[in-house]
Residue, then its C-alpha position, 0 to 999 in steps of 0.5 A: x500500500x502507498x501511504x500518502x503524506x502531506x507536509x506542511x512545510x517552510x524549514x530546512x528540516x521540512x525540505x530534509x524530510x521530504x527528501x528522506x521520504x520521497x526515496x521511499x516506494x510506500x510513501x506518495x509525499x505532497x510538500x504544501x507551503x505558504x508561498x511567503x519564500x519567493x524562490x524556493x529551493x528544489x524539493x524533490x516531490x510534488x510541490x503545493x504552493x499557497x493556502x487551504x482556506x483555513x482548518x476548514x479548507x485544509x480539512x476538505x483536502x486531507x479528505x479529497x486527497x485521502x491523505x494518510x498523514x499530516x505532517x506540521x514542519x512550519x517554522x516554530x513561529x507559523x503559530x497560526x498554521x500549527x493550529x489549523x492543521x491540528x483543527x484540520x487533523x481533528x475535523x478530517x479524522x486524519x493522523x497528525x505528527x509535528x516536527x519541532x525542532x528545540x528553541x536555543x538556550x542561553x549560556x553564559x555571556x548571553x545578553x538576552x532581553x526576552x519578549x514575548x512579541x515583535x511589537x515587544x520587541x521594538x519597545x525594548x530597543x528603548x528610546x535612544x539611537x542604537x544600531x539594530x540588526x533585524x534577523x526576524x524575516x521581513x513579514x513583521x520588519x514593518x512594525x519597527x517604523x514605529x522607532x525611526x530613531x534608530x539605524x537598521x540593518x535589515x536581513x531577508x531572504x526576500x526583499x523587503x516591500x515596500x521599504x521601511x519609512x525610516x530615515x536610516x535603513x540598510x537592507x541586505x538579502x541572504x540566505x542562511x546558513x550564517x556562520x559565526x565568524x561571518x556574522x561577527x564580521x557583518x557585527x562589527x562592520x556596521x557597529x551593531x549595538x543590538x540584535x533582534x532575533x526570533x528563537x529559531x533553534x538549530x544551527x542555521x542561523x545561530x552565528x548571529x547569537x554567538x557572534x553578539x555573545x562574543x562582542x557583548x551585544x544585547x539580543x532582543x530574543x521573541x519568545x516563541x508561541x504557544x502550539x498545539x499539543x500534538x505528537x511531535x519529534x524534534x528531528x528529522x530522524x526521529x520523526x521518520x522513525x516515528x512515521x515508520x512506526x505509525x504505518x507499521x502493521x498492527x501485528x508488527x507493533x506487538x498490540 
């Protein structure tokens, strides 16, 4: 039998994932994302770009497609799409699996202010001139317009649009990974005194924290959101190995 999956992506472990599954002959792997990444990179699987229409539309396609199992790899912060696809799950009676990768821990050295939203976040920056950078993506780099007194530098994979109104804004577009000494580089360059970050976790896009660690620089770290109680894994592995496991025949599983 072909198990059919669908994952809900936008991380590199979702792109990982995929790519373990779809060598697979037992599994017909579907990749959805949201089409917020202008050019995203190759999949190796049959790609879905856009929304569903909410839990109710993703609901109606878990049903139309006879999907076996939904897979929730979105970004830590896609709090909102976490929740529609376990509303989606419950509503089409179909499996969900999450795979959430561990947020980062501070150690010592770290100058973290935690926040618990980017609204938060620019508040905390406080009212004197100081020269930010701005590794939180570019759907929410709008709300700091509401501190043009600082200097910003201001990093995306995708061009910010339209640019910020603020007298003082640099914008640079790259895609991670970052390593620390090139990110303690860019630091010290531009004479960065703060860091607004989201707490990604992984390793991808760690330069940036240990880079300001080295140089005594002050993050301001957006706590994440809360998601919904679903099984989950924290890695690739573990999560096939868990998908392995739910597809297992029942006389297998020693039930």
């Amino acid at each position: 039998m072909t198990h059919r999956i669908l994952i809900l992506g936008g991380t590199t472990e979702a792109r990982q994932l995929a790519g373990k599954l779809a060598r697979r002959e037992d599994f017909s792997v579907t990749l959805s994302l949201a089409g917020r990444t202008e050019s995203p990179i190759a999949q190796g699987v049959p790609v879905r770009a856009g929304g569903f229409g909410g839990a109710a539309g993703l609901a109606a396609y878990l049903g139309q497609e006879h999907i076996h199992l939904l897979i929730d790899a979105t970004h830590p912060y896609a709090a909102r799409i976490s929740a529609n696809a376990a509303e989606a799950a419950r509503q089409a009676g179909a499996p969900i699996l999450a795979l959430r990768r561990p947020g980062w821990e501070t150690v010592a050295g770290d100058r973290w202010t935690l926040v618990n939203n980017v609204a938060e976040a620019v508040r905390a920056l406080g009212a004197a001139s100081r020269r930010v950078f701005l590794a939180i993506g570019r759907q929410e780099a709008g709300a700091f317009e509401a501190a043009p007194q600082h200097s910003y530098l201001i990093r995306s994979v995708d061009p910010v649009e339209p640019k910020l109104t603020v007298p003082d804004a640099l914008y640079l577009l790259a895609r991670g990974p970052f390593p620390e000494a090139d990110e303690r580089a860019l630091l010290e360059k531009h004479g960065i005194n703060a860091v607004v970050s989201k707490n990604s976790g992984g390793d991808a896009t760690y330069g940036k924290i240990a880079a300001a660690r080295a140089l005594g620089i002050e993050v301001i770290m957006v706590r994440r959101p809360p998601l919904p109680d679903v099984p989950s894994a924290e890695t690739v592995e573990a999560l096939v190995a868990n998908i392995d496991h739910f597809f297992e025949p029942v006389a297998e599983r020693g039930v």
